[in-house]
CHARMM-style PDB file with segment names, atoms N, HN, CA, C and O in Angstrom:
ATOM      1  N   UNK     1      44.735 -88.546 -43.492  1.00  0.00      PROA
ATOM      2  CA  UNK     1      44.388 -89.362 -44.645  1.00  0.00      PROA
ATOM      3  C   UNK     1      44.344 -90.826 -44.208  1.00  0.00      PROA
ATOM      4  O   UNK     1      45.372 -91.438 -43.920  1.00  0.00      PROA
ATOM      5  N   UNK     2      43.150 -91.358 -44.169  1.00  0.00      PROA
ATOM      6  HN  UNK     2      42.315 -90.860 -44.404  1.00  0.00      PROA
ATOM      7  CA  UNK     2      43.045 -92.476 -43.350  1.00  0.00      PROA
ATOM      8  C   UNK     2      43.958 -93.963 -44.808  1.00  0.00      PROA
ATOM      9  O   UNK     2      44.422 -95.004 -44.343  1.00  0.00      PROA
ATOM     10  N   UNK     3      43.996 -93.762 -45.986  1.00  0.00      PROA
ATOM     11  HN  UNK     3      43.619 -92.917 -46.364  1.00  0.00      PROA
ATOM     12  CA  UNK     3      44.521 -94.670 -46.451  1.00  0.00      PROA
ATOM     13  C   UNK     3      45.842 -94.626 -46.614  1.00  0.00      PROA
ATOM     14  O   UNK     3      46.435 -95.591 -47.096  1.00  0.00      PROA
ATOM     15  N   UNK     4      46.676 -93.153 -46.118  1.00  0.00      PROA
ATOM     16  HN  UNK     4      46.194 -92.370 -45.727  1.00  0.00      PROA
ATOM     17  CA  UNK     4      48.244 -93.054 -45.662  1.00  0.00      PROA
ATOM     18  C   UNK     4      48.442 -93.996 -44.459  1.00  0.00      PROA
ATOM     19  O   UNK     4      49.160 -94.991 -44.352  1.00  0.00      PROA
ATOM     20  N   UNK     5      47.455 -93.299 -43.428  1.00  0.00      PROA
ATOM     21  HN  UNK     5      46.872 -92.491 -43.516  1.00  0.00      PROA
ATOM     22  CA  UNK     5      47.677 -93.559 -41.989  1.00  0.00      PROA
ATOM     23  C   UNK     5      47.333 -95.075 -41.532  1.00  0.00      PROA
ATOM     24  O   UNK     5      47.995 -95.733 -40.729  1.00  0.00      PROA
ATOM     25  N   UNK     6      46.520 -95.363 -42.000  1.00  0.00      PROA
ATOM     26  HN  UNK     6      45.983 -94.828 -42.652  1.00  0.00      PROA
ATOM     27  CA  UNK     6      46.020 -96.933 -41.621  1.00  0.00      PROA
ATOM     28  C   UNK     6      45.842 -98.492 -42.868  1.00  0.00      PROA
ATOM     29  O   UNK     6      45.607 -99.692 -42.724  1.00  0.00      PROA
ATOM     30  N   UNK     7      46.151 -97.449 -44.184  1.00  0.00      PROA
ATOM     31  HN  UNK     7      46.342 -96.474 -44.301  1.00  0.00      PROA
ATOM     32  CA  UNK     7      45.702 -98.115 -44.997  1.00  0.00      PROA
ATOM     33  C   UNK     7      44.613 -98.789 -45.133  1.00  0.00      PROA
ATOM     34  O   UNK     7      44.479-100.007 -45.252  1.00  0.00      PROA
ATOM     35  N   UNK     8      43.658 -97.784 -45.108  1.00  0.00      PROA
ATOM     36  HN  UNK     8      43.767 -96.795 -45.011  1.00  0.00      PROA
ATOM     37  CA  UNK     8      42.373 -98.524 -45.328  1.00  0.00      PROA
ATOM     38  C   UNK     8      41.253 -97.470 -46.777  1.00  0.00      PROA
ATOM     39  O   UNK     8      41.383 -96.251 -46.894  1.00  0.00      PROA
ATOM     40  N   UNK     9      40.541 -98.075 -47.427  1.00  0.00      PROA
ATOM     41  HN  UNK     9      40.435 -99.065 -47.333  1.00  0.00      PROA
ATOM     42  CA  UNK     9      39.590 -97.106 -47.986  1.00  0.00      PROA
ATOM     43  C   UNK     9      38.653 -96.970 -47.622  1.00  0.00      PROA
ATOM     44  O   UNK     9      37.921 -97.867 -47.206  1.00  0.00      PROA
ATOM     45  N   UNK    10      38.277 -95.222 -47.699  1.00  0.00      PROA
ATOM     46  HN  UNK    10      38.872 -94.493 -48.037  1.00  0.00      PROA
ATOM     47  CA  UNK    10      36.600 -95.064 -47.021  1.00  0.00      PROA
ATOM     48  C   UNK    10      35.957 -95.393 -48.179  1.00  0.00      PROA
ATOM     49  O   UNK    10      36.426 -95.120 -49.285  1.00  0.00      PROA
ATOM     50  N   UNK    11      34.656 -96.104 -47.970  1.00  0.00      PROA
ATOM     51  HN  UNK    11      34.275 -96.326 -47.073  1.00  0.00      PROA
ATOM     52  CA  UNK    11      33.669 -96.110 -49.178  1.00  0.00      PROA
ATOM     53  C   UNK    11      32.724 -95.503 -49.305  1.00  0.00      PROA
ATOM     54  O   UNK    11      32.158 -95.233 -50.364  1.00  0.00      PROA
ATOM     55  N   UNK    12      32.193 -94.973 -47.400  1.00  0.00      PROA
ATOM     56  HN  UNK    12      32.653 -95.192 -46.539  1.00  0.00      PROA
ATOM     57  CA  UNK    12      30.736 -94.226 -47.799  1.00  0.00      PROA
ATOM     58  C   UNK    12      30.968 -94.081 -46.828  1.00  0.00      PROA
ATOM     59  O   UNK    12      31.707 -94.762 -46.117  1.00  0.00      PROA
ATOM     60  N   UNK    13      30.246 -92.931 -46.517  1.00  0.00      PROA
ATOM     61  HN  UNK    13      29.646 -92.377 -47.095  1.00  0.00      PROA
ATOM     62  CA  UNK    13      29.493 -91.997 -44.911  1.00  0.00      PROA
ATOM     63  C   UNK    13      28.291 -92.366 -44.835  1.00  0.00      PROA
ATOM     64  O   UNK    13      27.598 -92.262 -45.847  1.00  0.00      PROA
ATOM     65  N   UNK    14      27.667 -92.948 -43.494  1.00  0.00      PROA
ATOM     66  HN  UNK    14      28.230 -93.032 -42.672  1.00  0.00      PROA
ATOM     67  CA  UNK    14      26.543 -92.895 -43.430  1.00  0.00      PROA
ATOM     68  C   UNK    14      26.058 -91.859 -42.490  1.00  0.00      PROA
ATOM     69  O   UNK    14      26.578 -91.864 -41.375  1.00  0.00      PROA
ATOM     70  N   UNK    15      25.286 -91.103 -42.708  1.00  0.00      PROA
ATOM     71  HN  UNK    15      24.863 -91.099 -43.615  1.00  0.00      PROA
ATOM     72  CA  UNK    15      24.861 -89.831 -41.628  1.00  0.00      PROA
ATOM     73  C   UNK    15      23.182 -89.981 -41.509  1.00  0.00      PROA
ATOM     74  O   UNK    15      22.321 -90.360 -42.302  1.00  0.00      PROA
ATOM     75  N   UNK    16      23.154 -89.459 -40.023  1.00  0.00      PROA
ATOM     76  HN  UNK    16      23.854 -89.151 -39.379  1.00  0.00      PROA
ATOM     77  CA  UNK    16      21.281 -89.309 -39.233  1.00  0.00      PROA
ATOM     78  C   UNK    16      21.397 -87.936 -39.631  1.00  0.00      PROA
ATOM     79  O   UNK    16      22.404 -87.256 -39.431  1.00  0.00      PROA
ATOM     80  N   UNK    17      20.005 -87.404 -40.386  1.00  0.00      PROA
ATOM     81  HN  UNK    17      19.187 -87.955 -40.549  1.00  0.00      PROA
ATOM     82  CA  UNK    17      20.025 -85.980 -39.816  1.00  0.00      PROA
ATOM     83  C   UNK    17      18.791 -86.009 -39.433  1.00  0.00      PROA
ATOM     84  O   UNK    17      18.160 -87.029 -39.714  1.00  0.00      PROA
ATOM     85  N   UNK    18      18.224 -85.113 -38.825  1.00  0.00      PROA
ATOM     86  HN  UNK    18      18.737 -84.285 -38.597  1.00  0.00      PROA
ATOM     87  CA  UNK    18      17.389 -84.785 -37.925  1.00  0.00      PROA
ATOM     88  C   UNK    18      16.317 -83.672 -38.600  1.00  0.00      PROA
ATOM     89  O   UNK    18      16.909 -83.007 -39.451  1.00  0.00      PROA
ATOM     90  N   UNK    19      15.277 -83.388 -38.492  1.00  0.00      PROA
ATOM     91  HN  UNK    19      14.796 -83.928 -37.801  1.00  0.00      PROA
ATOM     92  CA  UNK    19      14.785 -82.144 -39.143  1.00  0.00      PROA
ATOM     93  C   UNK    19      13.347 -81.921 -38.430  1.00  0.00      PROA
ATOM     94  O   UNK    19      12.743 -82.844 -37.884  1.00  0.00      PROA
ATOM     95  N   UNK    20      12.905 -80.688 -38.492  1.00  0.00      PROA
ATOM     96  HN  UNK    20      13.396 -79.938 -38.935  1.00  0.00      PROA
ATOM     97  CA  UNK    20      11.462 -80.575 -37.926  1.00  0.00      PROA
ATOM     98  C   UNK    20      10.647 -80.402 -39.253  1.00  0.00      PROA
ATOM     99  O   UNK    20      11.074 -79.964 -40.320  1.00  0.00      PROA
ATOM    100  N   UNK    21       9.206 -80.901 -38.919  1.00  0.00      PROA
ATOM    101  HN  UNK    21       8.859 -81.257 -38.051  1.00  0.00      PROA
ATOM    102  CA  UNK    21       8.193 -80.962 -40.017  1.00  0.00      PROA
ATOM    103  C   UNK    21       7.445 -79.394 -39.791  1.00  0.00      PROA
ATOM    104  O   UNK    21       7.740 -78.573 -38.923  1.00  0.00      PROA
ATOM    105  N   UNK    22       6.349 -79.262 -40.901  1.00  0.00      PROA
ATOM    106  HN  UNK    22       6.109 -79.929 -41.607  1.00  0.00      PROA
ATOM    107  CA  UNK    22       6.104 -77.892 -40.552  1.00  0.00      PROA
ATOM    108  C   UNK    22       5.296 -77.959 -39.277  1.00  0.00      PROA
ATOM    109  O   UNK    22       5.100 -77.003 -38.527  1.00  0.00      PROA
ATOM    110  N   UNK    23       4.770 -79.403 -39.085  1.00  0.00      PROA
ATOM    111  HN  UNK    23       4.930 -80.180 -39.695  1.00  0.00      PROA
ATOM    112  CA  UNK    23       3.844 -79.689 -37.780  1.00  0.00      PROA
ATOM    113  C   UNK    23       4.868 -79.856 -36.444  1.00  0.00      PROA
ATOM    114  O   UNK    23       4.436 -80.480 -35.475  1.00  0.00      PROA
ATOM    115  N   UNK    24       6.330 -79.248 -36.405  1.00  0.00      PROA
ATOM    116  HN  UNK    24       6.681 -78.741 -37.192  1.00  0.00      PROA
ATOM    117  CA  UNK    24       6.690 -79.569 -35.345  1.00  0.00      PROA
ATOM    118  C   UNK    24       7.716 -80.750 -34.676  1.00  0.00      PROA
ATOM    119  O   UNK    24       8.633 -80.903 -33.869  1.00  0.00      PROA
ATOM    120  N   UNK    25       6.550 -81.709 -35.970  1.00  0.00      PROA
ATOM    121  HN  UNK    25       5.805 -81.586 -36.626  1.00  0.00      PROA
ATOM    122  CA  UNK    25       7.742 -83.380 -35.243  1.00  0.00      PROA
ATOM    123  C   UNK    25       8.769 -83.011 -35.550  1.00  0.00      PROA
ATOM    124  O   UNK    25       9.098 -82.042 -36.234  1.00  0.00      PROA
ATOM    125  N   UNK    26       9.632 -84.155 -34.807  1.00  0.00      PROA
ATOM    126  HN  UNK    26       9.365 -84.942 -34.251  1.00  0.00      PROA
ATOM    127  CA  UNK    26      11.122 -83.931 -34.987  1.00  0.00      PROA
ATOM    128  C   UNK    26      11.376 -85.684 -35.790  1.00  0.00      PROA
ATOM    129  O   UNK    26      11.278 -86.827 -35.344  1.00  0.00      PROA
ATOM    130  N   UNK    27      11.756 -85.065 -37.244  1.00  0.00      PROA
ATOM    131  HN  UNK    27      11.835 -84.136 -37.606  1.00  0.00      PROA
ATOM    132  CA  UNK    27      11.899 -86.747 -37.819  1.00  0.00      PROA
ATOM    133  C   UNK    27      13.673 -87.043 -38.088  1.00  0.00      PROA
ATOM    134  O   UNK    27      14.431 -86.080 -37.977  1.00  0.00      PROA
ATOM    135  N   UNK    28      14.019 -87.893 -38.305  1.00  0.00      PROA
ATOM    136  HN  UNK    28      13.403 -88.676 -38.396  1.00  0.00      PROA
ATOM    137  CA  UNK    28      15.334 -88.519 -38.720  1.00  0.00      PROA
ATOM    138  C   UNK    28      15.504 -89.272 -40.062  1.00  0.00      PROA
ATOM    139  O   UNK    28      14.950 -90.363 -40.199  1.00  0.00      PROA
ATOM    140  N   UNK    29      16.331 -88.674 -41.173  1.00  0.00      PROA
ATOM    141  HN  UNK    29      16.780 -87.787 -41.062  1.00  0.00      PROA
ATOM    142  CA  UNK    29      16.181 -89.272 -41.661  1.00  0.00      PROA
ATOM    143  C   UNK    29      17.563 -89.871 -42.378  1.00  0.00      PROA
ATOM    144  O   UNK    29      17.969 -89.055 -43.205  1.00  0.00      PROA
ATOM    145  N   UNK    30      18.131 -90.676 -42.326  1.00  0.00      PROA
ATOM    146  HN  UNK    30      17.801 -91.339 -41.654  1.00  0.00      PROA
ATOM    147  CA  UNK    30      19.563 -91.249 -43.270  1.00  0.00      PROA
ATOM    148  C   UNK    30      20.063 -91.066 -44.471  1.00  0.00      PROA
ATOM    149  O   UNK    30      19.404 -91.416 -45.451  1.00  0.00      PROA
ATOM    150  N   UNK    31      21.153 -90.562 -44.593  1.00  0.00      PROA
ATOM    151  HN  UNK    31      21.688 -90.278 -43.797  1.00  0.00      PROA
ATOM    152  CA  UNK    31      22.124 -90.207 -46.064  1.00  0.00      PROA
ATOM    153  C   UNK    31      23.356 -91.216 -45.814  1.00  0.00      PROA
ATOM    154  O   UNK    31      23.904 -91.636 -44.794  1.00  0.00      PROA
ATOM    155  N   UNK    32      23.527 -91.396 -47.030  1.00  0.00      PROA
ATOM    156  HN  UNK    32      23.082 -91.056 -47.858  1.00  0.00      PROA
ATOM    157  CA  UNK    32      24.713 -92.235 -47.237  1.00  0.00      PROA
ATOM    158  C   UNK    32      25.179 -91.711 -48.232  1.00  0.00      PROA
ATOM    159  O   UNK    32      24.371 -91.535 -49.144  1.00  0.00      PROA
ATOM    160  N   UNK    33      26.987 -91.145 -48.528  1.00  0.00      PROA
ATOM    161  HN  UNK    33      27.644 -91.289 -47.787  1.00  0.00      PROA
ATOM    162  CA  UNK    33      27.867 -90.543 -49.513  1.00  0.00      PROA
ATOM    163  C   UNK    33      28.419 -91.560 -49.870  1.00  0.00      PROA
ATOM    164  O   UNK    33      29.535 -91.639 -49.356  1.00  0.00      PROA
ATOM    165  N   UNK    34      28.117 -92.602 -50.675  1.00  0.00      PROA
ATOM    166  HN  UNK    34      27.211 -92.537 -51.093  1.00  0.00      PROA
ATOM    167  CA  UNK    34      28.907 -93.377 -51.362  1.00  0.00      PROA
ATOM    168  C   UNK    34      30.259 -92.621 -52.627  1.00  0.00      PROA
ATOM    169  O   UNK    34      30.007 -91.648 -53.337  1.00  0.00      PROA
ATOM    170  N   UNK    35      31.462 -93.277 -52.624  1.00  0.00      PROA
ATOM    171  HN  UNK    35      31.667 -94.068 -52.046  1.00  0.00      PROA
ATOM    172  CA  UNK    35      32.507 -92.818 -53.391  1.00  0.00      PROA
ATOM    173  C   UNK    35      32.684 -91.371 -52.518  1.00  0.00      PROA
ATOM    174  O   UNK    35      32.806 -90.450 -53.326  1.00  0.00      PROA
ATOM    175  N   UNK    36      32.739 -90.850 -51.000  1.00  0.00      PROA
ATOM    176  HN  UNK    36      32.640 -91.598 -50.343  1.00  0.00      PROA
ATOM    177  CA  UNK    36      33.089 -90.015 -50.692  1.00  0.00      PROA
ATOM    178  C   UNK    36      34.471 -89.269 -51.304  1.00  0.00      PROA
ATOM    179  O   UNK    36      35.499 -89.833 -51.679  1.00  0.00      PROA
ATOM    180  N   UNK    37      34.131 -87.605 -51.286  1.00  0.00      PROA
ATOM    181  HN  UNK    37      33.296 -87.147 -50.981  1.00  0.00      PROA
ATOM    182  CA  UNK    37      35.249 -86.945 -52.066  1.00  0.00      PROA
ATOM    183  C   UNK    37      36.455 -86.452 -50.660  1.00  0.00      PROA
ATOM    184  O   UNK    37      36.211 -86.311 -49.461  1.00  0.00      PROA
ATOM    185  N   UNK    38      37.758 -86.289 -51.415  1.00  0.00      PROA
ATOM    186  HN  UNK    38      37.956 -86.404 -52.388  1.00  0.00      PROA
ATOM    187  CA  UNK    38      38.314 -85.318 -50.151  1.00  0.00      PROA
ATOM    188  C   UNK    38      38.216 -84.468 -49.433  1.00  0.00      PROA
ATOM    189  O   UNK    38      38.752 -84.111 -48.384  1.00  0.00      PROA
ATOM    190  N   UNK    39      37.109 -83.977 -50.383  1.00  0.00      PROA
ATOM    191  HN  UNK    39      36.674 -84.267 -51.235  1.00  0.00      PROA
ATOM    192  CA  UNK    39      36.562 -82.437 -49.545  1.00  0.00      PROA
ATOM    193  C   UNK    39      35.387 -82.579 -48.542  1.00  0.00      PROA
ATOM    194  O   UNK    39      34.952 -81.606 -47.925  1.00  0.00      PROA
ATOM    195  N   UNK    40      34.871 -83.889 -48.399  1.00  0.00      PROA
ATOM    196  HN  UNK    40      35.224 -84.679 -48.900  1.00  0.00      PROA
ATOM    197  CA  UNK    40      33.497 -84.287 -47.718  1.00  0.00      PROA
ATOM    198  C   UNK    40      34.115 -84.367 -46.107  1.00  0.00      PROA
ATOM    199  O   UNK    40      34.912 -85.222 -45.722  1.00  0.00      PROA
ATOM    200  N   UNK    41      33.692 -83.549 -45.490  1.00  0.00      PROA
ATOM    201  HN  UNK    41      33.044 -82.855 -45.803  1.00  0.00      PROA
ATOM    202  CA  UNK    41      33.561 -83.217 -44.131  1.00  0.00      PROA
ATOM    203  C   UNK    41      33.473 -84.150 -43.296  1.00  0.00      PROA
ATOM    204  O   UNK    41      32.520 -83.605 -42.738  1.00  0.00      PROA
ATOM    205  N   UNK    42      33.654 -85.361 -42.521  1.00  0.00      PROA
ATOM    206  HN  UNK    42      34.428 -85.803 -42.974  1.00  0.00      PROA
ATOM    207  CA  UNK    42      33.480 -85.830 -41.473  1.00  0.00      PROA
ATOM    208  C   UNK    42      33.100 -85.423 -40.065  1.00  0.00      PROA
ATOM    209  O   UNK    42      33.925 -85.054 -39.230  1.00  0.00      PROA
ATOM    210  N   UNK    43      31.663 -85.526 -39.836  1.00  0.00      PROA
ATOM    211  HN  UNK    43      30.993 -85.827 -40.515  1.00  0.00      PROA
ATOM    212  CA  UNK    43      31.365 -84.695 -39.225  1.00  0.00      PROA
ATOM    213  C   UNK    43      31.064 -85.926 -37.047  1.00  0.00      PROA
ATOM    214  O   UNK    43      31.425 -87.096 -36.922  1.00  0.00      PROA
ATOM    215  N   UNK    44      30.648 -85.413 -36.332  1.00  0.00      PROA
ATOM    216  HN  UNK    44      30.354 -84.463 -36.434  1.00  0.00      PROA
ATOM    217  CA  UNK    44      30.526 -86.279 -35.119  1.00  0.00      PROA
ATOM    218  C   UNK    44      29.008 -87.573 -35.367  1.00  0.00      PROA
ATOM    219  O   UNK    44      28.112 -87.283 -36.161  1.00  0.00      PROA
ATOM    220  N   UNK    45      28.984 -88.526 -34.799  1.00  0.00      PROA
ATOM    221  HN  UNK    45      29.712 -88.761 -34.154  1.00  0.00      PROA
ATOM    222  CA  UNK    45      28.186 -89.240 -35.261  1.00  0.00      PROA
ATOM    223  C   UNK    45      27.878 -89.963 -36.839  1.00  0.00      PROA
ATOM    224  O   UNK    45      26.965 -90.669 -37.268  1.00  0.00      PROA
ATOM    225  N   UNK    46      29.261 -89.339 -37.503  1.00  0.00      PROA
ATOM    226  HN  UNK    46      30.003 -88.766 -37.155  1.00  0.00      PROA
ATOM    227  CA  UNK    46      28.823 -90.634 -38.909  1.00  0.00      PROA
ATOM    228  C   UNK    46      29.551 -91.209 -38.777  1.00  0.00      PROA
ATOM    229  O   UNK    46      30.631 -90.786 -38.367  1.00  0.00      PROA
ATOM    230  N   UNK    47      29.254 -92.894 -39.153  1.00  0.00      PROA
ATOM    231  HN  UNK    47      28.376 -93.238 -39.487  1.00  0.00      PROA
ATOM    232  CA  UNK    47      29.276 -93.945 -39.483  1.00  0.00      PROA
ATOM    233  C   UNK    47      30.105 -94.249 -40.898  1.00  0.00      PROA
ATOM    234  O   UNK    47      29.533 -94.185 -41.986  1.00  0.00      PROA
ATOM    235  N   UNK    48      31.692 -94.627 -40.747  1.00  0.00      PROA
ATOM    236  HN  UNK    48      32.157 -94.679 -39.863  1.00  0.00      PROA
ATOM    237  CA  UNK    48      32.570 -94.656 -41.664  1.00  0.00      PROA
ATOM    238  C   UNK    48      32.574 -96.150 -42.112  1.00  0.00      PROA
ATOM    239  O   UNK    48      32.954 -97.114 -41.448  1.00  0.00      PROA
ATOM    240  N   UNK    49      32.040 -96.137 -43.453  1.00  0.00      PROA
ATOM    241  HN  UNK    49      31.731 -95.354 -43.993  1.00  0.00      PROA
ATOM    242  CA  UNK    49      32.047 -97.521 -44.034  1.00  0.00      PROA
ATOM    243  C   UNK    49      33.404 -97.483 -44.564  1.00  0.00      PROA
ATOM    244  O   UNK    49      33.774 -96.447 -45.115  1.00  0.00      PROA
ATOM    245  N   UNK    50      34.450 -98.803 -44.438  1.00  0.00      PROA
ATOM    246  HN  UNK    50      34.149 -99.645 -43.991  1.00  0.00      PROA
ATOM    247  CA  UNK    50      35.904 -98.843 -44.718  1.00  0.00      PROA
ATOM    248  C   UNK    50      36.145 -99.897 -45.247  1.00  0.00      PROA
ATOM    249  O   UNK    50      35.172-100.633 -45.091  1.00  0.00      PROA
ATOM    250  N   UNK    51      37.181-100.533 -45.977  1.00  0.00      PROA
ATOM    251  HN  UNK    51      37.972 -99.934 -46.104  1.00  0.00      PROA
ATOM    252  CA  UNK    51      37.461-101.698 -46.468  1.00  0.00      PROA
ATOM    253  C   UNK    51      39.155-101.506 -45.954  1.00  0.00      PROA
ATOM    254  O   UNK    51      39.861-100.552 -45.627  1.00  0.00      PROA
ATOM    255  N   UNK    52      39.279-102.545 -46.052  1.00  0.00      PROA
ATOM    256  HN  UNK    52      38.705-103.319 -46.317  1.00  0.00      PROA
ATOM    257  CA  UNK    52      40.803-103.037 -45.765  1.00  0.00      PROA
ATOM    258  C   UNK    52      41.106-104.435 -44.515  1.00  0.00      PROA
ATOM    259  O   UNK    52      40.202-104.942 -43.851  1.00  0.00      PROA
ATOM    260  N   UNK    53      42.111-104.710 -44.464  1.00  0.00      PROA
ATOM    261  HN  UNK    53      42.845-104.297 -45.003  1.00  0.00      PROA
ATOM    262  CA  UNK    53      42.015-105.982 -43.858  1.00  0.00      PROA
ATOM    263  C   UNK    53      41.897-105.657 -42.118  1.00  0.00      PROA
ATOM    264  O   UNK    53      42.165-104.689 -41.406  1.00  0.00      PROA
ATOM    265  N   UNK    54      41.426-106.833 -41.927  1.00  0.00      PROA
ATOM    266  HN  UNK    54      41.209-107.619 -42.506  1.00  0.00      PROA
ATOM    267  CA  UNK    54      41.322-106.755 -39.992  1.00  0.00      PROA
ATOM    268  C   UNK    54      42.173-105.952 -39.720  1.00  0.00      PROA
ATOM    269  O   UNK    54      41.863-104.769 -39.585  1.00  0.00      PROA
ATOM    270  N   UNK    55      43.185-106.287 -39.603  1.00  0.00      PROA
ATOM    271  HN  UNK    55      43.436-107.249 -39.713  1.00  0.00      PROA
ATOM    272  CA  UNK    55      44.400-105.754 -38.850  1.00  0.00      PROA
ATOM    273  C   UNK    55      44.444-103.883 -39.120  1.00  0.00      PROA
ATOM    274  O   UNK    55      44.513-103.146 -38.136  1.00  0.00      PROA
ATOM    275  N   UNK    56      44.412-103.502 -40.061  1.00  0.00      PROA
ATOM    276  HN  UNK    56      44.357-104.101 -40.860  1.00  0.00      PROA
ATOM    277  CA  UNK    56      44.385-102.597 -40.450  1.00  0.00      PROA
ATOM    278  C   UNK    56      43.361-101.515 -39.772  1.00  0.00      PROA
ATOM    279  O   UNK    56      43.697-100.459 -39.236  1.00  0.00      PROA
ATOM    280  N   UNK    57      41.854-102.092 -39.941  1.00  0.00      PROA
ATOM    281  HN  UNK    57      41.581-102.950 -40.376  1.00  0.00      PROA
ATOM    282  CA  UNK    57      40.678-101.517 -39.443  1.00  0.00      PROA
ATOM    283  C   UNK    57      40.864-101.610 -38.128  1.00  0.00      PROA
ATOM    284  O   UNK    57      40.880-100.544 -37.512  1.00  0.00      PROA
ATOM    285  N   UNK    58      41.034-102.774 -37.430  1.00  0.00      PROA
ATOM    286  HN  UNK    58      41.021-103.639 -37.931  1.00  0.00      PROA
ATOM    287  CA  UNK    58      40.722-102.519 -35.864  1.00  0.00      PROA
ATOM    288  C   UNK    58      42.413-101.565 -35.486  1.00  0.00      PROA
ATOM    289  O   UNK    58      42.680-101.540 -34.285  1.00  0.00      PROA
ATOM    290  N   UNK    59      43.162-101.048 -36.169  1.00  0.00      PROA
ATOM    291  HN  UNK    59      42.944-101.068 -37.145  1.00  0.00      PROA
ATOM    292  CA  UNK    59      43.886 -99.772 -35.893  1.00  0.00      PROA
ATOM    293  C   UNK    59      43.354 -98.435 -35.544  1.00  0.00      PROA
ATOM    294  O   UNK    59      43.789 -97.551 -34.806  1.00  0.00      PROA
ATOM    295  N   UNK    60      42.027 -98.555 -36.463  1.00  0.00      PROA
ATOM    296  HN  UNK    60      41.674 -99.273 -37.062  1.00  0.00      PROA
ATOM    297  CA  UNK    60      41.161 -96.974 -36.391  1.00  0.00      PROA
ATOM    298  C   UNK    60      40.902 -96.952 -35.133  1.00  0.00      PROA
ATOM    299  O   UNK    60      40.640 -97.909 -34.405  1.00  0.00      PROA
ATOM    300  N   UNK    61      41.005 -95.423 -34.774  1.00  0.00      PROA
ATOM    301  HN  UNK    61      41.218 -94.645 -35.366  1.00  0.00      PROA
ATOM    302  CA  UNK    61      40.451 -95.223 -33.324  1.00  0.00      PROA
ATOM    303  C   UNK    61      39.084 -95.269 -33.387  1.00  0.00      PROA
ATOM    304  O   UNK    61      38.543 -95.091 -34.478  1.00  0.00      PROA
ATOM    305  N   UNK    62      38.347 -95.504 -32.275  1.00  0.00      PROA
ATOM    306  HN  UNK    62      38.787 -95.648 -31.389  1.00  0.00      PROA
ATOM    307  CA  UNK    62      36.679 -95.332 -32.318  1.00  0.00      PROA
ATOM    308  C   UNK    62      36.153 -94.367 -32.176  1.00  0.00      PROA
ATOM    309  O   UNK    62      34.952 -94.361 -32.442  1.00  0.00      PROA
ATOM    310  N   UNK    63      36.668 -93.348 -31.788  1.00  0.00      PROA
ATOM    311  HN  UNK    63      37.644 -93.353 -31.571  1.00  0.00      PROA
ATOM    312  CA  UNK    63      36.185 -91.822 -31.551  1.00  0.00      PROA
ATOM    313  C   UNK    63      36.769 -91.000 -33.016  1.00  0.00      PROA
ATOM    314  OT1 UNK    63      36.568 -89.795 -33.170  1.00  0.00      PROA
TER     315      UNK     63
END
């Protein structure tokens, strides 16, 4: 629980997903979960939007 552990709040996930068209391309396209729930998955490669003070945030690990 990152606002036990570090005291910070998540505000949103930003996620790439990736998808093929029926022609093949391979496109990308961006989601953002604003007001993320507890049950929302954190998955490799998203982008954790956080609030809380310096000190606090640069605690989070980067991986």
């Amino acid at each position: 629980d990152l606002r036990k552990k570090y005291e910070v709040n998540l505000v949103a996930i930003k996620r790439t997903l990736a998808r093929r068209t029926p022609e093949g391309e391979e496109v990308t396209q961006e989601e953002i979960t604003d007001v993320p729930r507890p049950t929302d998955v954190i998955q490799e490669g998203d982008i954790l939007i956080v609030v809380g003070s310096n000190e606090n945030v640069s605690r989070l690990p980067a991986d």
